[in-house]
Each structure stands twice: as structure tokens, then as C-alpha cells.
C-alpha positions as CSV (number, residue, x, y, z in Angstrom):
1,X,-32.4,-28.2,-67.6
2,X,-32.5,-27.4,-63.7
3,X,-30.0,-25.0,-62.1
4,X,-28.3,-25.4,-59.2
5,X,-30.4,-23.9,-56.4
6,X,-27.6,-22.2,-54.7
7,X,-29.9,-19.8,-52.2
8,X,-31.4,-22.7,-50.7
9,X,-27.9,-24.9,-50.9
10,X,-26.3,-21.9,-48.5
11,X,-29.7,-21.8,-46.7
12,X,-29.3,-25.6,-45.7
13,X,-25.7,-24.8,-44.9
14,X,-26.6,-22.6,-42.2
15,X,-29.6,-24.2,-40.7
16,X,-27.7,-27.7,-40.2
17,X,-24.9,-25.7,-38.6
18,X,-27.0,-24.4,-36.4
19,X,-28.1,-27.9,-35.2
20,X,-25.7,-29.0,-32.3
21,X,-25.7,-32.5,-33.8
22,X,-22.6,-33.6,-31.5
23,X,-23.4,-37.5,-29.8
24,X,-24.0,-36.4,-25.9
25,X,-26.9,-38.0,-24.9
26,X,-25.9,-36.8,-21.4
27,X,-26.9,-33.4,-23.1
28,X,-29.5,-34.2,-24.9
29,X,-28.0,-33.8,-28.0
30,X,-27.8,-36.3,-31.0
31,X,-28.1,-36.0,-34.8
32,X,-31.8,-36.3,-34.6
33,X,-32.5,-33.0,-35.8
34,X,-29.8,-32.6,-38.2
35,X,-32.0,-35.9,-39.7
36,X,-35.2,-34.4,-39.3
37,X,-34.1,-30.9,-41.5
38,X,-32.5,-33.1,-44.4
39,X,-35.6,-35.6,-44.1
40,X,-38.1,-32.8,-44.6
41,X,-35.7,-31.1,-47.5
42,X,-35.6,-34.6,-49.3
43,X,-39.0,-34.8,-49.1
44,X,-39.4,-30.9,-50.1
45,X,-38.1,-32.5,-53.5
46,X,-40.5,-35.3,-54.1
47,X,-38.2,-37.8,-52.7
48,X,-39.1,-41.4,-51.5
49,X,-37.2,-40.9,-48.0
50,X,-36.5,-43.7,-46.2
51,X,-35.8,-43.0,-42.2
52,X,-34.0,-45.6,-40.2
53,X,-32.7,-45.5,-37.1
54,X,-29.6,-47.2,-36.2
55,X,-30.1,-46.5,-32.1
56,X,-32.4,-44.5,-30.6
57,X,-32.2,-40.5,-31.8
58,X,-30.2,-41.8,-34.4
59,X,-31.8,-42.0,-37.4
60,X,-29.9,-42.8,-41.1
61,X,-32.0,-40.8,-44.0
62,X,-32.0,-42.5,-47.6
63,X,-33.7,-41.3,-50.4
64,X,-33.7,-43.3,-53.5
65,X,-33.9,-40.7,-56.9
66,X,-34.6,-42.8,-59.8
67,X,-33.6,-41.2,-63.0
68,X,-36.3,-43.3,-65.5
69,X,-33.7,-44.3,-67.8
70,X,-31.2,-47.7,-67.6
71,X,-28.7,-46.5,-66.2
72,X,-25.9,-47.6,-63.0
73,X,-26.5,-46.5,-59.4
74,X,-24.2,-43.7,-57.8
75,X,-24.2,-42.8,-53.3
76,X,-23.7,-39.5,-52.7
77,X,-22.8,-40.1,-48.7
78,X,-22.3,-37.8,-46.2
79,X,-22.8,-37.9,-42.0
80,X,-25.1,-36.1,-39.8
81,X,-22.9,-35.6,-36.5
82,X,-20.3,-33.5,-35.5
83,X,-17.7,-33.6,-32.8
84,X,-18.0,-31.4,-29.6
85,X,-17.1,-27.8,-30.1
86,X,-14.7,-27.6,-26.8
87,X,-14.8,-25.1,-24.9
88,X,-17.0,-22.1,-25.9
89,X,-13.6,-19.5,-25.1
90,X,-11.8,-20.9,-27.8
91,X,-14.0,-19.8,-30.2
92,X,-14.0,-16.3,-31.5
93,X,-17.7,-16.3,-32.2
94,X,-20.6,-18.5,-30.8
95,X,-20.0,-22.4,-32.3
96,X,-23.3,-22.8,-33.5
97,X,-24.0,-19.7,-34.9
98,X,-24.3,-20.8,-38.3
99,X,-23.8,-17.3,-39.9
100,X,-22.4,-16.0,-43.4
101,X,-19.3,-13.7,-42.2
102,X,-16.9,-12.2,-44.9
103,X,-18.4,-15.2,-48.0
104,X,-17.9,-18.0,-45.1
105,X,-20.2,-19.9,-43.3
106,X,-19.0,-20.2,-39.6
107,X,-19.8,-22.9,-36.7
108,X,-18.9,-26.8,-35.8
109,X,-19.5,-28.7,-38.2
110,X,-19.4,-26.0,-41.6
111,X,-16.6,-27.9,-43.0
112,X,-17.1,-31.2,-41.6
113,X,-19.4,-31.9,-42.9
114,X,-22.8,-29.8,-43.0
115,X,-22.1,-28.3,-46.2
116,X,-21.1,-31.5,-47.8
117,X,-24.6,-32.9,-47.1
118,X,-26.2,-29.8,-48.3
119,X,-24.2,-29.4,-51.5
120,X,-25.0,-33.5,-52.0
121,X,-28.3,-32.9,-51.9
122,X,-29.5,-29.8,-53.9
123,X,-26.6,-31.2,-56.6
124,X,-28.9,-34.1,-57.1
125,X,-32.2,-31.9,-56.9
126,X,-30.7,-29.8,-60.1
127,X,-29.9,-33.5,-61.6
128,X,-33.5,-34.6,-60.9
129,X,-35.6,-31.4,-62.0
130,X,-33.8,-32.1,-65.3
131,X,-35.8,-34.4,-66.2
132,X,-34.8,-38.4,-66.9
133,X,-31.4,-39.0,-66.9
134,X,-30.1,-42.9,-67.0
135,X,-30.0,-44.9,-63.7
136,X,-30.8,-43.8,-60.4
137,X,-28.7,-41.6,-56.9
138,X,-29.1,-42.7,-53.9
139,X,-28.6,-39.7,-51.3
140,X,-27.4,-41.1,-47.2
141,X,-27.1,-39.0,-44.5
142,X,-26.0,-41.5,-42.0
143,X,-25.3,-41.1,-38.0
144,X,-21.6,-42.0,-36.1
145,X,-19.0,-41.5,-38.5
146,X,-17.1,-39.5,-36.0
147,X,-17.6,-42.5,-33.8
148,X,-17.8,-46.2,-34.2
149,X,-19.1,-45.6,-37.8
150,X,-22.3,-47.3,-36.5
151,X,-24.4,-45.5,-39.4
152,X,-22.5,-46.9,-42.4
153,X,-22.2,-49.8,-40.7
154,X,-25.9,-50.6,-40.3
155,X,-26.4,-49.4,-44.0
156,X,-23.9,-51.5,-45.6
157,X,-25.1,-54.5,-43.0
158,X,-29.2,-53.8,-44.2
159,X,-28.0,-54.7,-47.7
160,X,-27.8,-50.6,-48.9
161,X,-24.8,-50.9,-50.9
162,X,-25.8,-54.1,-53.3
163,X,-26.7,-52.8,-56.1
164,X,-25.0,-49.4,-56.2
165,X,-22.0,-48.8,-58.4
166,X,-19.7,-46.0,-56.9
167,X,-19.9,-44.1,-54.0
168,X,-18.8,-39.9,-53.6
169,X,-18.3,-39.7,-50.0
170,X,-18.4,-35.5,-49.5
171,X,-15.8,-34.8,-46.6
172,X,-13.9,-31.5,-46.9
173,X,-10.8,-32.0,-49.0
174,X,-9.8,-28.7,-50.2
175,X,-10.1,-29.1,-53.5
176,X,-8.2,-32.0,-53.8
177,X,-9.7,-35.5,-55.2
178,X,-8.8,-38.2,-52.7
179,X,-9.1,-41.8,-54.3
180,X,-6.9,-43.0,-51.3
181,X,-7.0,-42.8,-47.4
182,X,-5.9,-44.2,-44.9
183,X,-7.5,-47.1,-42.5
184,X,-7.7,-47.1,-38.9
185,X,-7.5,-49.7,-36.3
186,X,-8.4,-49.0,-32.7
187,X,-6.9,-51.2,-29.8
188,X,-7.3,-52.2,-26.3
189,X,-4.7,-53.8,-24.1
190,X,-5.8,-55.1,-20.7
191,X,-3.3,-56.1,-17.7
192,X,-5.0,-57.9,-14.7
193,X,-2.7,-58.2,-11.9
194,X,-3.1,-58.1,-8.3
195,X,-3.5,-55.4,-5.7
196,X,-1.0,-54.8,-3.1
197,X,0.9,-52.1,-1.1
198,X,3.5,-50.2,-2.5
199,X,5.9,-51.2,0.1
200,X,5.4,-54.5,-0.8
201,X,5.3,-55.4,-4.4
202,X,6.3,-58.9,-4.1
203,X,2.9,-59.2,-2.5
204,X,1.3,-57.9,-5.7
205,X,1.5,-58.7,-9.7
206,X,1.8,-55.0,-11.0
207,X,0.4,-54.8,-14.7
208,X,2.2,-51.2,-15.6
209,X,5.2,-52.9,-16.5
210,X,3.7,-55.2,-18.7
211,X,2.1,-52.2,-20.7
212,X,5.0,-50.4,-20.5
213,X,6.6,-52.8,-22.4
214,X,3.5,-53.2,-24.5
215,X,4.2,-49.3,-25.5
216,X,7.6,-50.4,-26.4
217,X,6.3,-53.5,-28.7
218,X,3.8,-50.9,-30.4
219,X,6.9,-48.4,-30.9
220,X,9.2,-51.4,-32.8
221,X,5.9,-52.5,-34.7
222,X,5.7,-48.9,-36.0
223,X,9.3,-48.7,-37.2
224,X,8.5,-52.3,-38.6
225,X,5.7,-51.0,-40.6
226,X,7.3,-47.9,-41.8
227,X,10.1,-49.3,-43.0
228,X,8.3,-52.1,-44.9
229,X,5.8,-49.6,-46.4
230,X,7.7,-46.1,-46.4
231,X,6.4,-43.1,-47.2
232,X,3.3,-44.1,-48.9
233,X,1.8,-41.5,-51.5
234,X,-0.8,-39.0,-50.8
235,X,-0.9,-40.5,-47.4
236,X,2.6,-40.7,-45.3
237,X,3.5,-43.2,-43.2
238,X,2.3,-46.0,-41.0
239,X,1.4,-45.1,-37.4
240,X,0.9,-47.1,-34.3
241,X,0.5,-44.5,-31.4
242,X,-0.5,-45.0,-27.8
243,X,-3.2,-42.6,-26.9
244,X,-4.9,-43.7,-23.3
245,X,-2.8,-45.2,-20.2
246,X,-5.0,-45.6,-17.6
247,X,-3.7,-47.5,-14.2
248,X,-4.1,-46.7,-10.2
249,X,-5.7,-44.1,-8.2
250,X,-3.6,-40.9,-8.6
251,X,-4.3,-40.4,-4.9
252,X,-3.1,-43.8,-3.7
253,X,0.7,-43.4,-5.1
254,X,1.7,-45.9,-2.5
255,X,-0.7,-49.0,-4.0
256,X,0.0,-51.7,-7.1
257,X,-3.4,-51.4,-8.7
258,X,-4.7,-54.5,-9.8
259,X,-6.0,-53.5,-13.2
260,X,-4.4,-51.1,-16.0
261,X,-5.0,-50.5,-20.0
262,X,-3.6,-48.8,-22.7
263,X,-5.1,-47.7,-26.1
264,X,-3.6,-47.6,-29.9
265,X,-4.6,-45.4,-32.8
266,X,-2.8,-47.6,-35.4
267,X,-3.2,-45.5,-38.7
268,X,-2.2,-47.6,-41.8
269,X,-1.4,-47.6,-45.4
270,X,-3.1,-49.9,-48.7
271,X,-0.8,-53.2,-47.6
272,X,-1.0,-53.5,-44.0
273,X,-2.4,-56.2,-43.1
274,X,-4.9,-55.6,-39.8
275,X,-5.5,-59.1,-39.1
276,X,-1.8,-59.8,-38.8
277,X,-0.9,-57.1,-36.7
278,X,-3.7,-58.0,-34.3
279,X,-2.1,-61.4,-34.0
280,X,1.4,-60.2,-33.2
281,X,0.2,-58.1,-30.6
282,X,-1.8,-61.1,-29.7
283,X,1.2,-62.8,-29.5
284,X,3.2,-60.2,-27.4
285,X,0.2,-59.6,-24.8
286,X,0.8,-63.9,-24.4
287,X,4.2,-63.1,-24.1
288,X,3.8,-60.7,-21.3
289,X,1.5,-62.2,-19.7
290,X,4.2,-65.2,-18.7
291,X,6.6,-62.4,-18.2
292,X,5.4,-60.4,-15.8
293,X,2.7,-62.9,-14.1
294,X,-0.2,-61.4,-15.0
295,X,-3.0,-61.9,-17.6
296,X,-2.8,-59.1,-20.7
297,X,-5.7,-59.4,-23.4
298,X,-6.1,-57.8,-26.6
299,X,-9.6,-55.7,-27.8
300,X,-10.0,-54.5,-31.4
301,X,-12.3,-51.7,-30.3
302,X,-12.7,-50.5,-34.1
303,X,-11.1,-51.5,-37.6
304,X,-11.3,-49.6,-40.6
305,X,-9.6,-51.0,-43.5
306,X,-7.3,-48.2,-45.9
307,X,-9.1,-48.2,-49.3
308,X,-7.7,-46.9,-52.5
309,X,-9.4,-47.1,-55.6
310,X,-7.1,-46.4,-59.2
311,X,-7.4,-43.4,-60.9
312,X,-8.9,-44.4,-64.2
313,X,-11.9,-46.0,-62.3
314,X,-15.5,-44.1,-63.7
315,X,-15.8,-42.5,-60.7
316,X,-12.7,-41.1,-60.0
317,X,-12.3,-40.1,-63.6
318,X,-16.1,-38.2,-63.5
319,X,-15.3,-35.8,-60.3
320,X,-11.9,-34.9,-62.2
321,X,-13.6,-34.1,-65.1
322,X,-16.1,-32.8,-63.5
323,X,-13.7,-30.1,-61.7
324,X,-12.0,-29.2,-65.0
325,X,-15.6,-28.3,-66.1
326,X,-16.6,-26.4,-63.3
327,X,-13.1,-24.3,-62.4
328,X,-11.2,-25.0,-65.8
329,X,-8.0,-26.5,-64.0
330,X,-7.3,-30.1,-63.3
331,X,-7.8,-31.0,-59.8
332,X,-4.5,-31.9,-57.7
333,X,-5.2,-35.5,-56.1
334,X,-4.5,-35.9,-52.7
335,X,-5.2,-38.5,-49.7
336,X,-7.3,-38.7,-46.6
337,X,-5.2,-38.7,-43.5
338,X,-7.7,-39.7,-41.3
339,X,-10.1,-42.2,-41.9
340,X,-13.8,-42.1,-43.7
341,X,-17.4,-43.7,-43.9
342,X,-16.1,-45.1,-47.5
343,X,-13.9,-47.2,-46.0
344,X,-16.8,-49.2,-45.1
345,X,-18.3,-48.7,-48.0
346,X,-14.7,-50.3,-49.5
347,X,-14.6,-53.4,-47.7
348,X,-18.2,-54.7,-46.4
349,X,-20.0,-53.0,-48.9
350,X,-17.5,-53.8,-52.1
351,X,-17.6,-50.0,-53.7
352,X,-15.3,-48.0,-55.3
353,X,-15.2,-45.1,-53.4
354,X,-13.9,-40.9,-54.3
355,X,-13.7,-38.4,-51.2
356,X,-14.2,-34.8,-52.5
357,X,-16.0,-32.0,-50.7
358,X,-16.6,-28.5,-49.5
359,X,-13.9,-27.1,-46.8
360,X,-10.6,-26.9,-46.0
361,X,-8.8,-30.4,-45.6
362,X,-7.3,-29.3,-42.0
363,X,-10.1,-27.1,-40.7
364,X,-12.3,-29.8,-39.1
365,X,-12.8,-30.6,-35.4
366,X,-10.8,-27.1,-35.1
367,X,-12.3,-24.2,-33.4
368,X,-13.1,-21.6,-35.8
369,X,-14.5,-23.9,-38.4
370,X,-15.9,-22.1,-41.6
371,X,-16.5,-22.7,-45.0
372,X,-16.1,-20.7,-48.0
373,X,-19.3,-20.3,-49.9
374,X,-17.5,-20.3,-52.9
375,X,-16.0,-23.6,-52.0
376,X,-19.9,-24.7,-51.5
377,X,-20.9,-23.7,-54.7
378,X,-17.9,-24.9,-56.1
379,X,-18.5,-28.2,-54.7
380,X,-21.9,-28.9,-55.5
381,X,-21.8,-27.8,-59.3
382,X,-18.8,-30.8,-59.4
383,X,-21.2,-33.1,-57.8
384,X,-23.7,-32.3,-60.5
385,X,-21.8,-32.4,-63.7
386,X,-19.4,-35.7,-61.9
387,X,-23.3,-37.7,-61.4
388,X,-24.5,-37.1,-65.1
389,X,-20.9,-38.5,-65.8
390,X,-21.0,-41.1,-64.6
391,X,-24.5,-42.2,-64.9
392,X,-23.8,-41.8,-68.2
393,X,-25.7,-38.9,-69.8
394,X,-22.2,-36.4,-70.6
395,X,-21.6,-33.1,-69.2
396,X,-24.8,-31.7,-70.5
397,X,-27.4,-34.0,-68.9
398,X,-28.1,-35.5,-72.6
């Protein structure tokens, strides 16, 4: 039976930290080499790699590892982008550096998520140079997920997910096996009024008011939504919070601007209903626009659905076996705050879907980000023994 080629899993690690693989085409950066490395590792293996860009410099990478025996089909998942490190000052070393400090790796993107696509990969390397095991992995590193989730998005829509049976998306949780997190839906609220001086607002149709009162509508939805839902396990409450108020020209205090718009980061629980918020906020934008004479339209910029898949489901139950195996204690079960690729993977592509990975739950998109090697290791000997699981060849591979 293979081991678990842990020099070459911390290896990866560092190289794909080192790879500013943060969108910023204005930079010239994108997560075209952080593709390029885990293409030419896949390959290293023997791999069929499959790369396919999404937009240009941003390539998806999909290897298909067929295991020779009848067997189901599990996704290890994991994306190739970071977010912006900030300012460099903030930082107490360089945020690329990629280096192994004290048993952590350090730089953007340690946590979230290089070294969940690193641990995905060599776990399924050591499951593969074991020789056949029933059904087959397929391995994605896909593009966007810190933005419009444009790379799961373009899998699911090429037909990727139809035939796979779970997926084990590898975002830093801690430690913790997160079966439920929450969804996300992004809005835009337009006013279109009509310019005029500031002396003379009956010459105008000021949108500000109406948003201001759209602000208050998304403030009594919220305590709507939590006090139909509550306190929802593992994941807290329902949120509707405006983010972006944009309106005028800070330098021309004394004019009505004829345009304004506000943005939502409505964060929601298994229950909520997207659809039917976006039509009572429909509804209230109508409202308004009689109210205060002008025209306010409603954009769903992005809508990510919350996903929660039970507990005794194969997949779930193989990555809490799989961490008794691996650290002899029972894994504590937790909940993804934010939002995930799997939650694309839930809806348009119909899996159930486990989050579990290398790095502290509350590290990422903080400056400072490490990961423990340990945690790494951890991580990627639970991905091994959780895939032979479930694909159905026991904790041994036989």
C-alpha cells in the first residue's frame, strides 16, 4: 500500500503559497499559475488532466483517477485563488513568503485554501499508488470561489457533477466536520431620480430617501427572518446587512444626485427561501418607487443556496470515521459561516456535500495566515482513509 507523501504534500504547500493567485488583472495577477503547478503535479502522477478555462487566465484543472474496480465516484474540490493580502504593513512577515516558521506554513492563502488543494491531491496519489481500489476520484481545482464562484459554476454547468456521488469540499475548518453552511445572496438596489440643486429639491426627485428606507425594509426583513428561523445550529442566525451606499459627489454637498444604490450581504439558514425574499424586496423597491417618485430596481448580483446534508449520509459518516482513525477522537461537527463552492455543488449540481480541511476556521482572509503542518498532515491522512470509505474498500484499502 502507498504512503502518504508528506515531503512533497508540505512542498506543494509552500510553492502554491508562493503564487500570488489573487484576481487583479489590473496587476497581472490571476490563478493561472497556481493552475499550471497543480496541472504539472497531477500530471507528475500519471493523471489524465483536463485544463479548462472558465475566462481567460483562468483555467479549472480536473483530473479523473479511475480506481479499475466498480465502485461510486467521489470530488475532492478545492479553489485556486486567494483574496488580496491588504496592505503589506499589516503583515508581520512578507505575504507570499510561503515559508515553514515554528511547524507553520505562512502566507495568503496557507489556510484558505493552498493546503487544502495540496493535502487533496497527494491524499489521492497515496490512494492511487495502492493499486485498484473500487470506483474512481475526481480531483478540481477550480478558479473564482472567492468571487462570483464562476469556476464551480462552469463545472457544474459542463455536466462535471453527473455522475459523481459525494463531494469533500477542503476549506479550513479547524478540525471540525461541517455537513451545514450557510447560503448567500448578494443584492443590488437602484434609485433613479433626477438631478437638481440642493437649494431646490422640489426641482429634483432625490433617490437617498428611498434607499434609506430600503435600509430600513432590509432591517425589519432580518428581524422577520430571525425570528422565524432563530438561532439555527452550527450556523446562527439569519442576516440581511447593507454593505455599499453609494450616492452624489462628496464634493458637491449642495446637489440631489440623480442616481444612488445600496448593496445586501443577506446570509441565510436551510429554510429561507431566496426566491421569496427577492420578491418582497421586489415588492418594497415598487413600493418606493410610487413613494418617493422615483424608479428603484432590484439586482440579484449572486445567490448561493445554504446546503445541509444529514449526518448518517456515506460521506459525512466516512470523514468522521475517518478522523477517529487518524487522531483517535471523534470529530466535533460544526458549520460554515460563510459560504462555499459546495453550495453549487448542492443545488445545480445535486451532491451531497462535507466541508473539512486544513487551517484554522477564522484565520482566512486575515493577515498573518498560517497553517499548522500538523493540521496538513492531519488533514490529508483523513482524506485518504474518508475516500477508501467511501468508495467502498474499508479503512485498509482492501
Amino acid at each position: 500500500m502507498a504512503t502518504l507523501n508528506i515531503d512533497g504534500l508540505v512542498r506543494l504547500t509552500q510553492e502554491l503559497v508562493q503564487l500570488p493567485s489573487v484576481y487583479a488583472p489590473e496587476k497581472g495577477r490571476s490563478e493561472a499559475g497556481a493552475a499550471e503547478l497543480v496541472a504539472k503535479v497531477m500530471r507528475g502522477f500519471g493523471w489524465a488532466v483536463e485544463v479548462d478555462e472558465v475566462a481567460p487566465g483562468r483555467p479549472n484543472v480536473i483530473a479523473t483517477v479511475e480506481g479499475g474496480l466498480p465502485g461510486p465516484t467521489l470530488l475532492f474540490e478545492g479553489h485556486t485563488d486567494v483574496v488580496t493580502e491588504g496592505s503589506p504593513e499589516s503583515w508581520s512577515f512578507p505575504p507570499f513568503i510561503g515559508d515553514k516558521v515554528d511547524g507553520n506554513i505562512r502566507g495568503r492563502g496557507s489556510a484558505d485554501m493552498k493546503s487544502g488543494l495540496a493535502a487533496m491531491i497527494f491524499a489521492v496519489a497515496a490512494l492511487a499508488g495502492g493499486g485498484p481500489f473500487p470506483g474512481r476520484v475526481v480531483v478540481a481545482a477550480l478558479v473564482d470561489e472567492e468571487g462570483l464562484m464562476t469556476g464551480v459554476k462552469h463545472f457544474v454547468a459542463r455536466g462535471r457533477a453527473q455522475g459523481i456521488d459525494a463531494a469533500i469540499v477542503c476549506e479550513p475548518e479547524g478540525g471540525e466536520v461541517c455537513a451545514v453552511q450557510k447560503g448567500a445572496l448578494r443584492l443590488r438596489v437602484d434609485a433613479q431620480g433626477k438631478m437638481a440643486h440642493g437649494a431646490m429639491p422640489d426641482k429634483g426627485r432625490n433617490p437617498v430617501p428611498a434607499l434609506h428606507d430600503m435600509v430600513s425594509f432590509a432591517a425589519s426583513e432580518q428581524r422577520r427572518l430571525q425570528g422565524l428561523f432563530g438561532d439555527y445550529p452550527l450556523l446562527g442566525q439569519v442576516w440581511v446587512t447593507p454593505t455599499v451606499f453609494l450616492a452624489g459627489d462628496p464634493l458637491q454637498m449642495n446637489v440631489i444626485p440623480a442616481t444612488a444604490w445600496v448593496a445586501f450581504d443577506v446570509r441565510t439558514v436551510p429554510g429561507v427561501d431566496h426566491d421569496d425574499l427577492v420578491a418582497r424586496t421586489e415588492q418594497e423597491a415598487a413600493r418606493l418607487s410610487v413613494v418617493h417618485g422615483v424608479t428603484v430596481t432590484v439586482t440579484v448580483v449572486d445567490d448561493r443556496p445554504p446546503t445541509e446534508t444529514p449526518r448518517d449520509a456515506p460521506i459525512v459518516r466516512a470523514i468522521v470515521e475517518a478522523h477517529e482513525e487518524v487522531t483517535g477522537a471523534a470529530p466535533p461537527f460544526g458549520g460554515v459561516p460563510g459560504t462555499t463552492d459546495g453550495t453549487i455543488l448542492a443545488r445545480d449540481g445535486g451532491l451531497p456535500v462535507v466541508v473539512y480541511g486544513p487551517g484554522g476556521k477564522w484565520i482566512a482572509h486575515q493577515a498573518d495566515e498560517h497553517v499548522a503542518v500538523d493540521d496538513l498532515v492531519t488533514c490529508a491522512k483523513v482524506y485518504l482513509s474518508a475516500a477508501r470509505r467511501f468508495l467502498g474498500g474499508g479503512a485498509d484499502g482492501r
